[in-house]
Each structure stands twice: as C-alpha cells, then as structure tokens.
C-alpha positions in Angstrom: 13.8 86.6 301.1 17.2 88.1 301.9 18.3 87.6 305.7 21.7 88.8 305.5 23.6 91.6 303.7 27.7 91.9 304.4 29.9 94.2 302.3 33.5 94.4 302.5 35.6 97.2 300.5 32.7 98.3 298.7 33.2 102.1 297.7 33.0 104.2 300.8 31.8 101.1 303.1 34.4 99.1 304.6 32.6 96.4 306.3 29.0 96.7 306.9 26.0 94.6 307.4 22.3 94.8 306.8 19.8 92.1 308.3 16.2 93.2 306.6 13.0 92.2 308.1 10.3 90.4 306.2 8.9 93.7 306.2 9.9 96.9 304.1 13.4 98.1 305.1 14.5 101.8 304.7 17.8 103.0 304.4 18.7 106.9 305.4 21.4 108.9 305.8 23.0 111.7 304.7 23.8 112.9 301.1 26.8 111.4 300.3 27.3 108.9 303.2 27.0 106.1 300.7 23.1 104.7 301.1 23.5 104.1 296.8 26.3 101.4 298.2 23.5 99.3 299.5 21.7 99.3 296.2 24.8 98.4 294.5 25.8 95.9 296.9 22.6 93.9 296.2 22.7 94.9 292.3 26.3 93.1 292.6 24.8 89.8 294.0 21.7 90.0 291.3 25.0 89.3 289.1 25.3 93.3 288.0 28.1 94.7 285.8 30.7 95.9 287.9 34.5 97.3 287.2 37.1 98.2 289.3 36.1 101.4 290.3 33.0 99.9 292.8 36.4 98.6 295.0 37.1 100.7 297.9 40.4 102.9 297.4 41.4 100.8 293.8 43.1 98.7 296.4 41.8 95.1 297.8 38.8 93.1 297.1 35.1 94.0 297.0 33.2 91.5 298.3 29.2 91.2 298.8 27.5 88.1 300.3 24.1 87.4 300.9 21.8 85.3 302.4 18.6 84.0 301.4 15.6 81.9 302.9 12.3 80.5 301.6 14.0 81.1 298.1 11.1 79.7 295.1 10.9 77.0 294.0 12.3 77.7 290.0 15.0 79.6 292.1 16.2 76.8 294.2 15.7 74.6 290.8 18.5 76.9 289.0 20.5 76.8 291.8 20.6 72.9 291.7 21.3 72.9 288.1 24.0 75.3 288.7 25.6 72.4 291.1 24.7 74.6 294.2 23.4 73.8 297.4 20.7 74.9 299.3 21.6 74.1 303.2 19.3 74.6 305.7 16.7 76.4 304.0 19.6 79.0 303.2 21.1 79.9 300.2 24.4 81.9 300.0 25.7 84.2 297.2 29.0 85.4 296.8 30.3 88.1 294.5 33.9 89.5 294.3 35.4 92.4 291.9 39.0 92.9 292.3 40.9 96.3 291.8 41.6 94.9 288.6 37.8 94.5 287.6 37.7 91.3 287.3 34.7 89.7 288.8 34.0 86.1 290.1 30.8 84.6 292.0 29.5 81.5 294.1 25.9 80.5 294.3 25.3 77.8 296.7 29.3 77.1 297.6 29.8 76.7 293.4 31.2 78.9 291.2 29.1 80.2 288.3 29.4 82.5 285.7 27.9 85.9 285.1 24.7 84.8 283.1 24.1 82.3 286.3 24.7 84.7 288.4 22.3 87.0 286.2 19.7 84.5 286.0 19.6 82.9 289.6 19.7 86.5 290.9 16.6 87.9 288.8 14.8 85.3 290.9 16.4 86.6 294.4 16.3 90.4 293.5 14.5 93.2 292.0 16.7 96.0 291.6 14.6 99.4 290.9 16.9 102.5 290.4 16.7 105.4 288.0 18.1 103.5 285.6 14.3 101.6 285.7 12.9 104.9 285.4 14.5 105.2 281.9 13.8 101.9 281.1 10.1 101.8 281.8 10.2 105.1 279.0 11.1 102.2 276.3 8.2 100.2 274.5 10.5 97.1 275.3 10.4 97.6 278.9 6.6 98.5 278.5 5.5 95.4 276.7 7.1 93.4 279.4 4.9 95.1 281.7 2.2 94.4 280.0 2.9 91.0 279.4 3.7 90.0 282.7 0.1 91.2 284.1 -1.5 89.1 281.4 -0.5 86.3 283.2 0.6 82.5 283.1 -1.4 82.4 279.8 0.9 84.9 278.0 4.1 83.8 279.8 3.2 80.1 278.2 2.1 81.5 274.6 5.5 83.8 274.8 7.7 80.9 275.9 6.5 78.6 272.9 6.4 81.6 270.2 10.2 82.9 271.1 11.3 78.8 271.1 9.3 78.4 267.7 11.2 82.2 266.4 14.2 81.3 267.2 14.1 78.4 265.1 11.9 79.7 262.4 15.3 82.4 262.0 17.8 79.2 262.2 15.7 77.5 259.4 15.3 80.6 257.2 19.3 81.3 257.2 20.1 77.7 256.5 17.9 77.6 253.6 18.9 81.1 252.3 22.6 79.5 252.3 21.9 76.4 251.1 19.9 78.3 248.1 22.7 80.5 247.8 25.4 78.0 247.6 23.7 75.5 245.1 25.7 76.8 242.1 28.9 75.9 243.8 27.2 72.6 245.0 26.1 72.0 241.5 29.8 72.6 240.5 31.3 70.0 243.3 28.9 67.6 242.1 29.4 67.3 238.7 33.7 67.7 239.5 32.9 64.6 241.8 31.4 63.1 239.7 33.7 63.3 236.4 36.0 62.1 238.8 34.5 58.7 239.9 33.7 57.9 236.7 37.6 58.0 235.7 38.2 56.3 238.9 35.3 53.5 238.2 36.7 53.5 234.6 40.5 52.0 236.0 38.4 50.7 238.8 42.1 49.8 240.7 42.7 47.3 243.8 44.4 48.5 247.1 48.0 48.1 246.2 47.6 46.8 242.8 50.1 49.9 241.3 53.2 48.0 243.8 52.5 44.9 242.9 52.3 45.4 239.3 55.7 47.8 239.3 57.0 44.4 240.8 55.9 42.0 238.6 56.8 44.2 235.9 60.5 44.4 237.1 60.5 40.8 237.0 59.5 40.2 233.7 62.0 42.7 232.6 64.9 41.2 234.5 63.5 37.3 233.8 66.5 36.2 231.7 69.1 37.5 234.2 67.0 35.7 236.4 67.1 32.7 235.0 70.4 32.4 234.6 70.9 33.2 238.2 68.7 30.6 239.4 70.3 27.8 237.4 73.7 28.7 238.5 72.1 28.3 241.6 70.1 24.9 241.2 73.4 23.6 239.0 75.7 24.2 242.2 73.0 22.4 244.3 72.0 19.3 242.4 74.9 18.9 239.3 74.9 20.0 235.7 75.0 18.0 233.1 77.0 19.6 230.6 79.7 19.8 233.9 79.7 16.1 234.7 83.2 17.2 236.5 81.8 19.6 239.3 80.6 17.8 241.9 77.2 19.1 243.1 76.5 20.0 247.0 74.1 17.7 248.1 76.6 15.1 246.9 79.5 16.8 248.8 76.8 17.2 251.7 75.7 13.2 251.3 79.2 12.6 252.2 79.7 15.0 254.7 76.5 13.1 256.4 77.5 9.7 256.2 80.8 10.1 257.7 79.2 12.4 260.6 76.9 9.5 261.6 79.5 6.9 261.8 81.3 9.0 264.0 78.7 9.3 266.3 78.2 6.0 266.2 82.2 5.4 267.7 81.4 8.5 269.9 78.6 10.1 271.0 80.2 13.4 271.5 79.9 13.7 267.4 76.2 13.3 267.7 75.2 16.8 267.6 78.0 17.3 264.6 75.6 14.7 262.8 72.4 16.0 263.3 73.4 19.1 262.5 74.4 17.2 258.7 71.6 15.7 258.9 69.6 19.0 259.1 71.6 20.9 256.3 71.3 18.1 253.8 67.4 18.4 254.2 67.6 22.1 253.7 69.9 22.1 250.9 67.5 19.2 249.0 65.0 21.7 249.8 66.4 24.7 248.8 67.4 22.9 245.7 63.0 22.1 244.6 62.2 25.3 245.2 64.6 26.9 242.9 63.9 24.7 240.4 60.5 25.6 241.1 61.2 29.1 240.9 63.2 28.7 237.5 60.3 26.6 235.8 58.0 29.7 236.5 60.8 32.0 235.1 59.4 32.8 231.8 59.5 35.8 229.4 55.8 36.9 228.9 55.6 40.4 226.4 51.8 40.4 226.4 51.9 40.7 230.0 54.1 43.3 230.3 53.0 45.0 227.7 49.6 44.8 229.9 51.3 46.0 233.2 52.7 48.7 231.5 48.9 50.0 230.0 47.5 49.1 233.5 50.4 51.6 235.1 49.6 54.1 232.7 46.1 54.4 233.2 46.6 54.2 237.1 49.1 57.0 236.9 46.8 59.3 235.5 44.3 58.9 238.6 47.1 59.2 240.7 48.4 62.4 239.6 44.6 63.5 240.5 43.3 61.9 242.9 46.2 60.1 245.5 49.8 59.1 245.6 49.5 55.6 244.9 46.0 53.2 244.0 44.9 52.9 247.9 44.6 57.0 248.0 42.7 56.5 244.9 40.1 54.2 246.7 40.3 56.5 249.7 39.6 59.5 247.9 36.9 57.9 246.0 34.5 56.7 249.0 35.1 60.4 250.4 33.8 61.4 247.2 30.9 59.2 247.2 30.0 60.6 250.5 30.3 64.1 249.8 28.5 63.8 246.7 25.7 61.9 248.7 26.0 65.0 251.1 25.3 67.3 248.6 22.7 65.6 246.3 20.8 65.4 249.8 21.0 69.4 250.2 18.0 69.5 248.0 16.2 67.0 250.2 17.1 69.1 252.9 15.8 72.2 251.6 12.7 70.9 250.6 12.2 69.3 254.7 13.1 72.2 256.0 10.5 75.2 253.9 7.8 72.9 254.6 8.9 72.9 258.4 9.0 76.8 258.2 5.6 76.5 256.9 4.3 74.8 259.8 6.3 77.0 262.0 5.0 80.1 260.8 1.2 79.0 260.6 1.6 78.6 264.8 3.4 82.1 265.1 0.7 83.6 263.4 -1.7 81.6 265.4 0.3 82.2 268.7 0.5 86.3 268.0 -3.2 86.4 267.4 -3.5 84.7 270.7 -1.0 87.0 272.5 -2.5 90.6 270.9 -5.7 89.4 272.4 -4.2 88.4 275.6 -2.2 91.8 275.3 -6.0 93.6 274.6 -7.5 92.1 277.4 -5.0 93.0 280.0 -4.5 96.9 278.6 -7.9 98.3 279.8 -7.6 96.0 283.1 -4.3 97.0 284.1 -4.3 100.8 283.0 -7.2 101.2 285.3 -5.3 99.6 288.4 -2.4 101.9 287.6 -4.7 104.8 287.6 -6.3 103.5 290.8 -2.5 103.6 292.6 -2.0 107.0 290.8 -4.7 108.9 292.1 -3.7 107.5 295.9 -0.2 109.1 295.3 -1.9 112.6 294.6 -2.6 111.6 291.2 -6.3 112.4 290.6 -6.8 112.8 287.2 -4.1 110.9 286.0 -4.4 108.4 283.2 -2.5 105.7 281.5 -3.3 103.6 278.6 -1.9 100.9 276.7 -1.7 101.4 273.3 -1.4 97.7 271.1 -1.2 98.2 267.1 0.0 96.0 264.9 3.5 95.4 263.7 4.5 95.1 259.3 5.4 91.7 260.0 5.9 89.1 262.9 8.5 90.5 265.7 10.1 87.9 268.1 7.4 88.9 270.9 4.8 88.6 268.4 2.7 91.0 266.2 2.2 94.0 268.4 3.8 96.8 269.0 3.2 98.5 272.9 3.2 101.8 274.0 2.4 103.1 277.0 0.8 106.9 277.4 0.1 109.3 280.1 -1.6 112.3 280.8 -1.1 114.0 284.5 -3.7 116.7 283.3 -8.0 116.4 283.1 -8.8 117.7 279.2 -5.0 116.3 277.7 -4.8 113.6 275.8 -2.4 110.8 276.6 0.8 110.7 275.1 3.9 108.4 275.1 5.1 108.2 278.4 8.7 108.6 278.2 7.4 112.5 276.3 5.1 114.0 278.7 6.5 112.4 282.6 8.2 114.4 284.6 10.8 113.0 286.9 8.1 112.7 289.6 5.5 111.6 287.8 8.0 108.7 286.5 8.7 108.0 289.8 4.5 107.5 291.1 3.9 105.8 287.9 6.9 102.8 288.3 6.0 102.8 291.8 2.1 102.2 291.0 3.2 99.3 288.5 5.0 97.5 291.1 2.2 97.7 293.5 -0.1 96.6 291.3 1.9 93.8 290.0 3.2 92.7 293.0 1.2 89.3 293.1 3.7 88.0 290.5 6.8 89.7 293.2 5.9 87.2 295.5 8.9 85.3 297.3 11.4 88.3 295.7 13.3 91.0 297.9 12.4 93.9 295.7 15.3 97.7 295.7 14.1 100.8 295.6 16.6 103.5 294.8 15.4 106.9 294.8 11.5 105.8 294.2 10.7 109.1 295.9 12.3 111.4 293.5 11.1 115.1 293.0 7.8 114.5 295.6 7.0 115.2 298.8 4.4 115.8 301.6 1.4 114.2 301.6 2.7 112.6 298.4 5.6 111.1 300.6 3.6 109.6 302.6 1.3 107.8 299.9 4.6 106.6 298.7 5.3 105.1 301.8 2.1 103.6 302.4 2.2 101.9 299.0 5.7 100.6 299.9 4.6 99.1 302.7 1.5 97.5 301.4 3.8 96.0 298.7 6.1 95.4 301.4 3.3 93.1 303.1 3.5 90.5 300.1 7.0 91.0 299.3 10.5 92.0 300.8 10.9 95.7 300.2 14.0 97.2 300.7 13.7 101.5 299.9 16.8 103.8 300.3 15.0 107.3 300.1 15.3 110.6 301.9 11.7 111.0 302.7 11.1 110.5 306.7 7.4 110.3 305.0 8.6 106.9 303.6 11.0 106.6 306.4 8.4 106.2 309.2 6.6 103.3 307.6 9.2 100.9 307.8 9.6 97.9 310.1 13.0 97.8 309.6 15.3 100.8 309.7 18.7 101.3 308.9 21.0 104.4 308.8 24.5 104.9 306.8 26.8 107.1 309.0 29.5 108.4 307.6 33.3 108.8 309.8 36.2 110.5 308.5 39.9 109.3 309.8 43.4 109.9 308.5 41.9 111.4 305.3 40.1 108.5 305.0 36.2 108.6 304.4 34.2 105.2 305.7 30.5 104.6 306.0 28.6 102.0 308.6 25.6 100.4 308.7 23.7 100.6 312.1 20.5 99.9 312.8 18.1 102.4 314.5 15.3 101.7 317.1 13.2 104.1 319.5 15.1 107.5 320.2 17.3 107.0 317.7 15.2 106.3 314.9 12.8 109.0 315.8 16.1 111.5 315.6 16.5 110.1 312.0 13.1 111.4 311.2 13.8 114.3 313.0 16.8 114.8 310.9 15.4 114.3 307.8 12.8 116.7 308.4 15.0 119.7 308.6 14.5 119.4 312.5 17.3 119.0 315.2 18.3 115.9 315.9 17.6 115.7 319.7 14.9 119.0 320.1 11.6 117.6 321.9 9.6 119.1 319.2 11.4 117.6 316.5 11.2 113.8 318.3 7.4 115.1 318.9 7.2 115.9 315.3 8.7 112.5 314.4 6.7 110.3 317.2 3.5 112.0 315.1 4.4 110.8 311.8 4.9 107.2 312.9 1.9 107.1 314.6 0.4 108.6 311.1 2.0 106.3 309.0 0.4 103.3 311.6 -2.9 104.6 311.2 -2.8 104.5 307.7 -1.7 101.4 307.8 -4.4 100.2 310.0 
C-alpha cells in the first residue's frame, strides 16, 4: 500500500506530496492544473518509460519517491533479490529523469535497473490510463484477462508451458543449425582427419626437429671436429708423434710440486698451492672428457642420411600444421578434440529431437489443460462482468469470451481469445475493440477490475480518466464500484466527476499558481468546507453559494448511503 507520494520538478508540480488513505483516493482539479502529473508520478516509480520532457522547465532533476507498507510477500521477495531492504515494514522507491533523459532508480536504498524497477513495481502499482483502454481492445491484453480469473491453476499450467516453449524454440534452432551446418562439419572432419593421419604417419617427438638439425650438424662437421679435439687432448696430455712438446699437465705437475714446497717454507704460499692443486685436477679432467668426446667422434652416413629423411618428412607437417614438431603435437590434440566435438554433433542431435519430442507431448498436454481452464472461466467471468455492467447503467449489456483454436501451438498455448460486446438487447456481440464506444470502454475496464479485484489484493491500483464520456447516475455507479474495489485494494482515481469525487475517503486537489510567467501546481488536501466547495466546483456550482455546498453535502450523504 503506498503511504507516501513526493514529486519534485515533475512537469508543472514543483514539489508536492500526496499521503493516500487505505481507502480510495481522488484527485480533482481543474483542466490543466496537472492532476495527469500524479498518474505519471506513480507510473514513474512502477519503473515507466520516461524522457526528458516529464522534467519541469528542461532544467533540473525529476524526482518521484514513494513509500510503501504491508508490501506482499513475492514483492518484498524481489526486493531482497534485488539487494534491497525493507526497514520497518517500509519500502522506499526512488526514481530520477534528468533534463537529459536519462533515468536512474533505487528500490530499498539499492540501485536497480529498469526491468527491476519494472518488475518490483508491477507488484506495488497498477497503473490504469487510456492507454489500458486501448490495450484491453487487443486479444493479448484480453487473454490475460482471462487468464488471470482462471486462477492459480492457469497461472501454474502457463508458468510451466512458457518455461517448456521457451526451450522447445532453443532446441528446435540448435538442431535446425546443427542440421544445417553438417556438410561443413562433414568437410572439417574428414580435413582433420587427412591431417592426423599425416601427423600419426611421422608420428614426431616434442623437439625432435632441433635436436635432429643438431646432431645432423655434427655429423657433417665430425672431422673438423675431430681434429679440434685432438689438438686439444694432444696439448693436454702429449702427442706422440711430438715427443718434443711438452704437454700441460706435465708443465702443470711441475707447477704443483714447487707450489707445495713453498708452502711448506711459508705458509703465505698455501693458497698459491691449492690453487695448483685444483687446476691440475681440472686439467686431468678436462683432458678424459675430451678424449671421451673424440672416441665418440665418428662419421656415421647412414645416420645422416636418416636425419636428413626424418627432417624432410617433418618439414612437410610443419609447413601445414606448426612452425616446428611441438606445434605439430599441439595442433594435433586440438584436432583430436575438435574432431571429437564434431563426430559428437550427431549424438547431439539425436538427444536433443527426442527431448523436443518429450517437450512437445507436455505442451500439447499443458494447452489442452489451459483451453479448458480458459472454457471454464469464459461463461463464469463474462457473466460477473455483465453483472458490474448492468450496475453502471448497463442493462442489457453483454460480453463473451470467445476461445478457438489456434493452426499450431502459440507460446500461451493453443487458443486464440477474443473478447466481444454488445451494449444493445437484439445485437449480436462483436469484437470489443469494433463496437465500444469511449464510455462504454471505460464501464467495461472498470467492471473487470472490480470483478477481478481478489487477485488486486495488497496493490495500490491508478485510475486515470476511468470516468470518460459518462455521467449522472452513471458517475455515481462508477464511484460506488471504485470504492467497493477500493475496500479490498488501494484505489487511487484522478477524475472530474464530483459523482466519483464524493465517495472518496481521501481527497486531494491540484491548484494551480501562476508567478513570474511561471506556472506551478500543489497538492493540498481537502476536508469539510473545502472539500464540499470542490464538489461544488465541479458541479458547475459556485464555489462558496449555500446551495451549491447544499448540493454537495447531498451527494456525499448519497454516495454514504450507497455505500451502506
């Protein structure tokens, strides 16, 4: 229920607040003093569209917040999931449109986005303008009527059928392009394919192209090598075709020997000696291992003539497949993967048509149960809108509901609704939207609400305009039926009708000022004298004329009889 409206900047209202009562809560003025702000305002925290030109003068900030309490339980649920809070049994919304249009909101202290807002807000508000007059001409917006009298049975068979559509059209688009692509699947595969067998032909080790370019250097260069090392191993340990030269690990023996006996006269040499010491080990080393290295030195032209094949047939993968053998390898489990990918699309196709068939035995089964959920409620419901017809001078009127069946599943089933209505005893019923006048549109939404107002409850339901094109006694039927709905549900009506008017328990009046050029509106609230000079007013009368408060008095007293 809302407890608190404030506007700021919002078209002709430059700050302004509405507190409604549980009750029903009219808003009057004059023509043009800006009573279609209100509905706005509270169409702006229901998360409406809005642009820059709702902002007062282009210039500023718009801003609407709103209070609510005793807000339901799938609301407050939303707003929790939203990461709002709910503080003292009072939930806050907060919208703002800038002169730029751009729009932000808060729900619970936490910003949200517009299809939060949207969302959350269906569950505070019920905005009802002429807009919802042309809706209510569409079969969409009349199968939704429908549908929602029907029930928590229909809401559950609906819920499950659009979750079990939606992916009944996700399947049917991945199996139309999976069956659409499998030529160029076919064409991958067998190009992977060719291509693994050439790589499991070579079948080539990480790094095996570098170290075979290596060895193959090696046995190219072996007798330059060769001669190298025993240059190398002759100046270490002696040639024997040079018994002259005298090899250094006989120069370094020496070098030892007379290093130790000086450190034996003084220590101070002793590092000198163990440094000897160290590079006559190394050098004795160094000497085996190139001897080593020059036994192992041999020409091999089998072997290279095997590198060089191996090289060859590697090179032709890599001028494929990778830069060297690792890319190879690397390229060849991403094939092996891809090609599992795509030998499974058939696998995947199959899993998926016979989950379609399952899913579209239930959607048949779950639109059979909804047309005859939908069959049911038509009579039912068409002869409670009549009832609330024929109250707002509607005698002979009649509505029907008209369910036939659609050439194939929909995604709100098998039917197609439409509502008709005849105003006339003798005239057949026609579609709605064809036959209504602007009056008649207006008794007939209004007759809907009241009778579906069970499902309302816990909502603040906007009228804008619900009295359009009637009057009189009609007026006052209006009124009444406003504020019986009002007595399960907040009702907030801005109308021009004192008929209406004089039923509310709340009653608010937009006044209009005019200073420096500038036009502003206000919100006051109106009790006693003041509110009977409102009725007055809007009866044609004089404001303050005894007869015209007497005339006034008189209809609130008849709209509290009717009442009860």
């Amino acid at each position: 229920m809302l407890s608190e409206l404030r506007i700021k900047q919002l078209g002709v209202i430059e700050q302004a607040s509405l507190t409604p009562g549980p009750g029903l809560t009219v808003v009057t003025g004059e023509t043009g003093a800006g009573k279609t702000m209100v509905v706005t305002g509270l169409g702006l925290v229901a998360g409406a569209r809005a642009d820059a030109s709702v902002v007062r003068n282009r210039a500023g900030l718009t801003q609407v917040e709103a209070s609510f309490t005793q807000v339901a339980p799938a609301c407050a649920e939303a707003v929790e999931a939203a990461g709002g809070l709910i503080e003292d049994d009072e939930l806050l919304v907060v919208r703002q449109v800038s002169a730029a249009g751009r729009s932000r909101s808060w729900v619970g202290g936490t910003g949200v986005t517009q299809a939060v807002a949207q969302q959350i807000g269906a569950e505070l508000v019920t905005v009802h303008g002429q807009s919802e007059q042309v809706r209510l001409s569409s079969p969409e917006r009349q199968r939704q009527v429908l549908d929602r009298w029907a029930g928590e049975d229909m809401a559950a068979a609906l819920a499950r059928y659009r979750t079990l559509y939606d992916e009944r059209k996700w399947l049917t688009q991945a199996v139309d392009e999976l069956v659409a692509s499998a030529r160029e699947r076919t064409r991958e595969s067998d190009m992977l394919k060719f291509g693994l067998s050439e790589i499991d032909q070579v079948a080539p080790e990480e790094g095996e192209d570098a170290a075979l370019l290596e060895e193959a250097k090696r046995l190219v260069d072996v007798d330059d090598l060769r001669r190298d090392a025993y240059i190398a191993l002759a100046g270490l340990a002696g040639d024997d075709d040079d018994p002259q030269g005298t090899p250094a690990l006989v120069l370094l023996a020496s070098v030892r020997t007379a290093l130790a006996q000086a450190a034996r006269r003084d220590p101070a040499a002793a590092p000198l000696s163990a440094q000897a010491e160290e590079l006559a080990a190394l050098a004795s080393d160094l000497a085996g291992q190139t001897s080593t290295y020059l036994a192992d030195l041999s020409a091999d032209p089998l072997r290279l003539e095997w590198i060089e094949t191996r090289l060859a047939a590697i090179k032709t993968l890599t001028r494929k497949y990778g830069q060297d053998a690792t890319a190879v390898r690397v390229w060849a489990d991403h094939a092996r993967e891809r090609l599992a990918a795509l030998e499974g699309s058939d696998e995947r196709i199959a899993s998926m048509t016979a989950r379609l068939e399952v899913i579209n035995s239930e959607l048949v089964q779950l639109a059979s149960e909804m047309t005859g959920l939908r069959t049911a409620a038509a009579g039912e419901f068409a002869t409670q809108v009549a009832g609330e017809l024929a109250a707002l001078a509607m005698p002979h009127a009649r509505v029907e509901f008209l369910v036939t069946p659609l050439p194939e599943l929909g995604p709100w089933g098998a039917d197609a609704v439409a509502m008709l209505f005849t105003a006339n005893p003798g005239s057949e019923p026609a579609p709605l939207g064809k036959v209504a006048s602007g009056g008649e549109l207006s008794r007939v939404r209004l007759a809907i609400e009241v009778v579906l107002a069970d499902s309302l409850e816990g909502q603040t339901m906007v009228f804008d305009e619900v009295d359009a094109g009637i009057g009189g006694s009609v007026g006052l039927q209006v009124g009444l039926r406003l504020a019986r709905l009002a007595g399960r549900t907040q009702v907030i009506v801005v109308t021009h009708l004192a008929q209406v008017a004089a039923f509310a328990t709340t009653h608010y009046v937009v006044t209009k000022s005019h200073s420096g050029g500038v036009t502003a509106a206000d919100l006051v609230e109106l009790t006693g004298k003041a509110r009977l000079a409102e009725l007055a007013r809007m009866m044609g009368g004089l404001d303050r004329s005894a007869s015209s408060l007497a005339h006034a008095q008189e209809l609130v007293d008849r709209a509290a009889a009717m009442l009860g």
